[in-house]
Each structure stands twice: as structure tokens, then as C-alpha cells.
C-alpha positions as CSV (number, residue, x, y, z in Angstrom):
1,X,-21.1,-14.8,-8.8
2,X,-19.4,-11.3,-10.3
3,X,-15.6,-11.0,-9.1
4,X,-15.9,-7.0,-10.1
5,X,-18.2,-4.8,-8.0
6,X,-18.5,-1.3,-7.2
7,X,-20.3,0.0,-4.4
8,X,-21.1,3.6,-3.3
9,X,-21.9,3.9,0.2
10,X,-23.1,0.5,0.4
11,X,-25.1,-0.5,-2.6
12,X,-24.2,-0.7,-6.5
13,X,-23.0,2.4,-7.7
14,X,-24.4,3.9,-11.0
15,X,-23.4,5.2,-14.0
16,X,-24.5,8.7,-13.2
17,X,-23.1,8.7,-9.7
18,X,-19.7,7.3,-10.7
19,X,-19.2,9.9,-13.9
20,X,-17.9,13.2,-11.7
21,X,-15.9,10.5,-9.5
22,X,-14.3,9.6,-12.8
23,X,-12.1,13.1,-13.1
24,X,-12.4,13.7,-9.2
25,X,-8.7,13.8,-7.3
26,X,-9.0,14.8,-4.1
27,X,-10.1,11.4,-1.8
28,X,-8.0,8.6,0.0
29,X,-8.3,4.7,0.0
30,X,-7.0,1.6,1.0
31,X,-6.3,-1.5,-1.0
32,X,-6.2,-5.0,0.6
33,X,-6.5,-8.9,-0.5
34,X,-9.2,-10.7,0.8
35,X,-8.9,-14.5,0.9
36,X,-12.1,-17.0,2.3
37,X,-13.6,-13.8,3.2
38,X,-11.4,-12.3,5.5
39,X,-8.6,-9.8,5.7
40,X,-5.0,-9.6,7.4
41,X,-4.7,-6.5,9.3
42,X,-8.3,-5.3,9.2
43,X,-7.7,-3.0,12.6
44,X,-4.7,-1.4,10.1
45,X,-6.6,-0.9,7.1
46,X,-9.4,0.7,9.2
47,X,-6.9,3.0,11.5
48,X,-5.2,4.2,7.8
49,X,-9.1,5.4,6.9
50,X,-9.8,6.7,10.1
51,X,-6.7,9.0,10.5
52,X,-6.6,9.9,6.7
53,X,-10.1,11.2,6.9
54,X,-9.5,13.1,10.1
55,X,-6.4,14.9,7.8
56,X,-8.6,15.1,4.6
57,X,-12.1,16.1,5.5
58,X,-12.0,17.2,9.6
59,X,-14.3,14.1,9.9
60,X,-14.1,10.2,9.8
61,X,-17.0,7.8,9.2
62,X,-17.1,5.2,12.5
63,X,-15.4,1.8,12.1
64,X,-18.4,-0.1,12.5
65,X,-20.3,1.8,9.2
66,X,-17.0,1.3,7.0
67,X,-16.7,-2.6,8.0
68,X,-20.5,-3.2,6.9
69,X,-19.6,-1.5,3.7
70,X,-16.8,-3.6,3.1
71,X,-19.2,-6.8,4.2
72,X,-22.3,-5.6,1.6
73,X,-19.5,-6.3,-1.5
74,X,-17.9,-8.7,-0.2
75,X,-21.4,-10.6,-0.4
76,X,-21.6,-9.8,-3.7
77,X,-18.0,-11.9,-4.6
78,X,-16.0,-15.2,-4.3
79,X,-14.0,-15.6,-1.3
80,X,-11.0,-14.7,-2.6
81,X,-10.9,-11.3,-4.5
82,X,-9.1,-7.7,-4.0
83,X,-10.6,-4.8,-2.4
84,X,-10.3,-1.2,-2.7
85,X,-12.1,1.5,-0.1
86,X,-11.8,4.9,-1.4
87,X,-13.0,7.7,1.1
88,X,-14.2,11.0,-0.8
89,X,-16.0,14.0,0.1
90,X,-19.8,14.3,-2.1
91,X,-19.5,17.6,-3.2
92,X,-16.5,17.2,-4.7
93,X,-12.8,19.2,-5.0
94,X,-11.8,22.0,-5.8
95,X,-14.3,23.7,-2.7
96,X,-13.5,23.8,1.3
97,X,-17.7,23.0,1.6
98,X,-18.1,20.3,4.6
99,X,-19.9,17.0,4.1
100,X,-20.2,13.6,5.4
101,X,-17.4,11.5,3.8
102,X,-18.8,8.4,1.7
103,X,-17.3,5.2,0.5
104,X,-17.1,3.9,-2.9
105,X,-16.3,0.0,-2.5
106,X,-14.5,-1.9,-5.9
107,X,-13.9,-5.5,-5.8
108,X,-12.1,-7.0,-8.2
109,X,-9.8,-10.8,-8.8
110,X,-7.2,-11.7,-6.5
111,X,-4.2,-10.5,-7.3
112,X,-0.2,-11.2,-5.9
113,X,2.2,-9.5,-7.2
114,X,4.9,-9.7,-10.1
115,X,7.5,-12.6,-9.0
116,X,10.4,-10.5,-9.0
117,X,13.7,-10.1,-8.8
118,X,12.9,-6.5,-9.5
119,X,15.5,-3.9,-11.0
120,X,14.5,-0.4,-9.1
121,X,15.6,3.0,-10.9
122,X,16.2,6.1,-8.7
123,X,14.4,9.2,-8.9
124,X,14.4,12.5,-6.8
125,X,10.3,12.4,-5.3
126,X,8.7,13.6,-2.7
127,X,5.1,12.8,-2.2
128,X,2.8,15.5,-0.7
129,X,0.9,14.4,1.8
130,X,3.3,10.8,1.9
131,X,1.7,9.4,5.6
132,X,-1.6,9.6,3.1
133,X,-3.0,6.6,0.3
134,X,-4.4,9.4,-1.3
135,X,-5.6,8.9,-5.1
136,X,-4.4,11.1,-8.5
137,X,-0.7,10.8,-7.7
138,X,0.6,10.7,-11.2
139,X,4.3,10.6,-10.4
140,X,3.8,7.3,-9.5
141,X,2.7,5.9,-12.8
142,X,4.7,8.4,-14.4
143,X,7.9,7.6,-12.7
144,X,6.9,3.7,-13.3
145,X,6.8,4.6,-17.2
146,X,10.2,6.0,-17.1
147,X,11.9,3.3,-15.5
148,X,10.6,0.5,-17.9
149,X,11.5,2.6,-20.6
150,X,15.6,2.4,-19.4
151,X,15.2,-1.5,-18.9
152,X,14.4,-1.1,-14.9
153,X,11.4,-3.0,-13.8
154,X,9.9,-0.2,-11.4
155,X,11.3,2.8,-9.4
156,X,12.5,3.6,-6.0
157,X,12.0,7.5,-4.3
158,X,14.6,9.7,-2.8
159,X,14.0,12.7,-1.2
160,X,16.0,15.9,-1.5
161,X,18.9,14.3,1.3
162,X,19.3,11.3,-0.8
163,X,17.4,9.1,1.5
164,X,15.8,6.1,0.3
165,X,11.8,6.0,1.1
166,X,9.5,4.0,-0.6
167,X,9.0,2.2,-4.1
168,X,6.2,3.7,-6.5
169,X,3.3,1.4,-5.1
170,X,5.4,-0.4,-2.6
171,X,7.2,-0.3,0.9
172,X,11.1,-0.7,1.0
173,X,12.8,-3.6,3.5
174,X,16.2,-4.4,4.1
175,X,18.0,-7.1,5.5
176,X,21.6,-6.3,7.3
177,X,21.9,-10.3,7.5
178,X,20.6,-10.1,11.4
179,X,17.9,-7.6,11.7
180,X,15.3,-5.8,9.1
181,X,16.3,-2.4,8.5
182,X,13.5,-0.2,8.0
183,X,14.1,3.2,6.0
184,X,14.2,6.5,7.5
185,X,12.2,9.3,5.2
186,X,8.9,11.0,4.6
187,X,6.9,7.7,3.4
188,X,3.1,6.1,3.7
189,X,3.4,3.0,6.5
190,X,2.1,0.6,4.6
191,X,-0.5,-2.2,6.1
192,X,1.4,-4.6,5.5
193,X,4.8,-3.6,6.3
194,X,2.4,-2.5,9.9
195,X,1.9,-6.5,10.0
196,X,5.2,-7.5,9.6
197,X,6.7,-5.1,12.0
198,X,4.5,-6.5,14.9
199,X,4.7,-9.9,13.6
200,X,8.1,-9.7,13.3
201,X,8.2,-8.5,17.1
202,X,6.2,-11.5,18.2
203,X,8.4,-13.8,16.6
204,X,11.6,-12.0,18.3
205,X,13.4,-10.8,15.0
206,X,15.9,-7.6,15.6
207,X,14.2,-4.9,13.7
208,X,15.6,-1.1,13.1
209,X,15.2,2.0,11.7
210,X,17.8,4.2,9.6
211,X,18.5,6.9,7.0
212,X,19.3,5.1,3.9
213,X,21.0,6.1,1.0
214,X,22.7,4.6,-2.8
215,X,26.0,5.0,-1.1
216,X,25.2,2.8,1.8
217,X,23.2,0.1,0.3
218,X,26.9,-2.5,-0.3
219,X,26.8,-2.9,3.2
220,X,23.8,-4.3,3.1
221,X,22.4,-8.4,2.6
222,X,19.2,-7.7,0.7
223,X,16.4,-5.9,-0.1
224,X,12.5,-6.2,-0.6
225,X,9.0,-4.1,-2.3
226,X,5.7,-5.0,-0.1
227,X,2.5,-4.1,-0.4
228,X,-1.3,-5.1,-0.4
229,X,-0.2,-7.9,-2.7
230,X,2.7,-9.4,-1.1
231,X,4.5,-9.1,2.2
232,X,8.0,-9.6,-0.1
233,X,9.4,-9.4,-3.4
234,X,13.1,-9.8,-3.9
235,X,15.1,-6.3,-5.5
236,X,18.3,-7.3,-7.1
237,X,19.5,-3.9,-8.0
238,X,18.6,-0.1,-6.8
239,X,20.2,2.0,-9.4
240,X,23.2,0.8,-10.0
241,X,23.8,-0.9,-7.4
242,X,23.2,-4.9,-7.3
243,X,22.0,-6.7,-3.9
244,X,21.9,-10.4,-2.9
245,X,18.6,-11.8,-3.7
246,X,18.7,-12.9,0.3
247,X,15.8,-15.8,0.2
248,X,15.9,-16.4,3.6
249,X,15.1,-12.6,4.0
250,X,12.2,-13.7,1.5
251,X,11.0,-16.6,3.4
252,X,11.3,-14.7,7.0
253,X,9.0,-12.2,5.9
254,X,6.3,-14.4,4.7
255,X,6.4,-16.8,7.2
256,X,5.5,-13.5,9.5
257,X,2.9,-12.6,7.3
258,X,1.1,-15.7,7.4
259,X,1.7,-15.7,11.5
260,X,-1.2,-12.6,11.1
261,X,-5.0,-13.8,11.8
262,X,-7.2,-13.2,9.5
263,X,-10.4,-11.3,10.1
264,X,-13.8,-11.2,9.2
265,X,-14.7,-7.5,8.0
């Protein structure tokens, strides 16, 4: 059984229909890890399509058609695999012409993330569009590069006001050593930082929100990245300032993660 699929609206994609997709930039997606055949935080992943598509293309394919495209390749994999949705308009970019979105479906093997500590550089970013998973963002790969190359494992954004918003493919977290802080800036809500906000809530952890900056971050007991692949990977520094590893940070937010059902698409 293949662990690599791709489907275009619901059945093996070809050659010739995949080619103009290839150097196409204008569509939106959203990743998530599937494990015995089932998904934390479907109804999130599906809302993030919903409203993107809305924003994108006036229009949004119903719940019910997207979660039997997701099903047709998942049959075609093992239970536990990675999944990508990406929305896109058939007559292409580059044009305002109207058209029924469609779905192009890639499976591929279960992923979970480096193990961290991670070493985050700082850079000046603002995404357009940043409540959006939309596809050819090249700053984010591009700002990734960079950071390697000065010895950082990955790099965090800050807008124009200094505040701290997200990682290049990741949600920030931080601990104040009682409550999760949540940053305050023009970001993309991840899935999985939606699961462990209302997971966190059911399990009656202090959670808040606030404008955070370099300059404020010694006041604080730790820091995390999240995405698709893990609700929590530790950051020991942010530029040049270091923060406690904080494992019981660590373990608090996957214990809430695994807390969330999972669900059959």
C-alpha cells in the first residue's frame, strides 16, 4: 500500500493535470497528521478551508464534499500518514475569472517534528494575507535559509511594532510559569494551537493574550513552536535572548493535545 498519493478532486491526479499546478501560486491548504485513520481537530481543519475559500475565491466547497475527498486518499494509504488539502481555483492566477474551487489531495509518511531545543533568529515579516495558509510564501523558506546560515535553527517574525507573531512554519507559546501566553500580532491561528486553546480550557489552565516583544521575553518561563506536526517543541533562545527549556510547559501541552478526540474524516 503507497504512503505518497495525490488526488485532484477526488481521484489520482495526472501528469498533465498537475504540470500548470506546478508554477501556480495563488491557492490555500491545510496540513494535518493522520494517525489509525483519523484526525485531531477535523471541524478546525475544515472551518480554516471553509473561511479561506470564502476570502480567496467568493465561494467554498461544502464540508461534506471536502471530507470524502480527504476519505478517497486516505483509502489509498496506511493508517498513519500526513495529509495536505490544497484549495485552488481551475483556471488558474493571474485572472479575476470565477470557478468552482477544486481540491488537490497529497498524502505522504507521518511526520513529527525536529526534537528541539530550537535557536529562533529575528526578522522584520509581515505576511500578506497572515489569517490565510496560503501557498508560494517564499519568505518563509527564505527567511529559514538565512537563519541556518548564522548557526540559528529556524526564525521567528516581527512585525513593524516589534511584536512577536509567529515562527516560519509554526505557532509561538509562552509560558509565564502559571498561564500560556499567547502572542498578540497579525498571525495564521494555527489548528493546533485552536486545539490546545480549547483543550487547555477544558482542563482549566489560565490562558492569555499579549503584545510580545525581544525586550519582554526575560520575564518570561518558556517558550514553544507548534504546528501540524507537534503540539510543542521547546525554544531555548529568540535572538539573543535565552529561555528556560520549561518541560513541564512541554509536557502540559501535549498531555492537552492528546485530551483532543480523534475523528474519522
Amino acid at each position: 500500500m503507497p504512503s505518497f498519493v495525490v488526488h485532484r478532486d477526488g481521484r489520482p491526479a495526472t501528469a498533465g493535470e498537475l504540470a500548470p499546478l506546478s508554477f501556480a501560486g495563488y491557492a490555500h491548504f491545510t496540513a494535518m497528521q493522520v494517525r489509525g485513520g483519523r484526525v485531531r481537530g477535523l471541524d478546525l481543519h475544515l472551518e480554516r478551508l471553509r473561511n479561506a475559500s470564502k476570502e480567496m475565491f467568493g465561494r467554498a466547497l461544502p464540508d461534506e464534499r471536502v471530507r470524502a475527498l480527504l476519505r478517497a486518499a486516505l483509502e489509498e494509504g496506511p493508517d498513519d500518514l500526513s495529509l495536505t488539502a490544497t484549495v485552488f481555483s481551475p483556471v488558474g492566477e493571474f485572472t479575476a475569472a470565477d470557478a468552482e474551487p477544486e481540491v488537490l489531495v497529497r498524502t505522504a509518511p507521518a511526520a513529527s517534528g525536529p526534537a528541539g531545543p530550537l535557536r529562533l533568529a529575528v526578522v522584520e515579516h509581515e505576511r500578506v494575507l497572515p489569517e490565510v495558509k496560503h501557498v508560494g510564501e517564499v519568505a518563509k523558506t527564505y527567511f529559514l535559509r538565512r537563519a541556518v546560515g548564522q548557526g540559528f535553527d529556524d526564525a521567528a517574525f516581527a512585525d513593524r511594532r516589534g511584536r512577536l507573531s509567529e515562527a516560519t512554519i509554526w505557532n509561538l507559546a509562552f509560558w509565564d510559569g502559571t498561564a500560556v501566553v499567547w502572542p498578540v500580532a497579525g498571525m495564521l491561528g494555527g489548528t493546533t494551537m485552536g486545539i490546545l486553546r480549547r483543550r487547555l480550557d477544558a482542563l482549566g489552565v489560565p490562558q492569555r493574550e499579549q503584545e510580545i516583544t525581544v525586550a519582554d521575553l526575560p520575564a518570561l518561563s518558556g517558550a514553544v513552536v507548534m504546528n501540524s506536526w507537534t503540539p510543542g517543541i521547546a525554544v531555548r533562545a529568540i535572538g539573543d535572548r535565552s529561555l528556560p527549556e520549561a518541560p513541564s510547559f512541554l509536557d502540559l501541552l501535549h498531555r492537552a493535545y492528546r485530551s483532543e478526540p480523534l475523528t474519522a474524516p
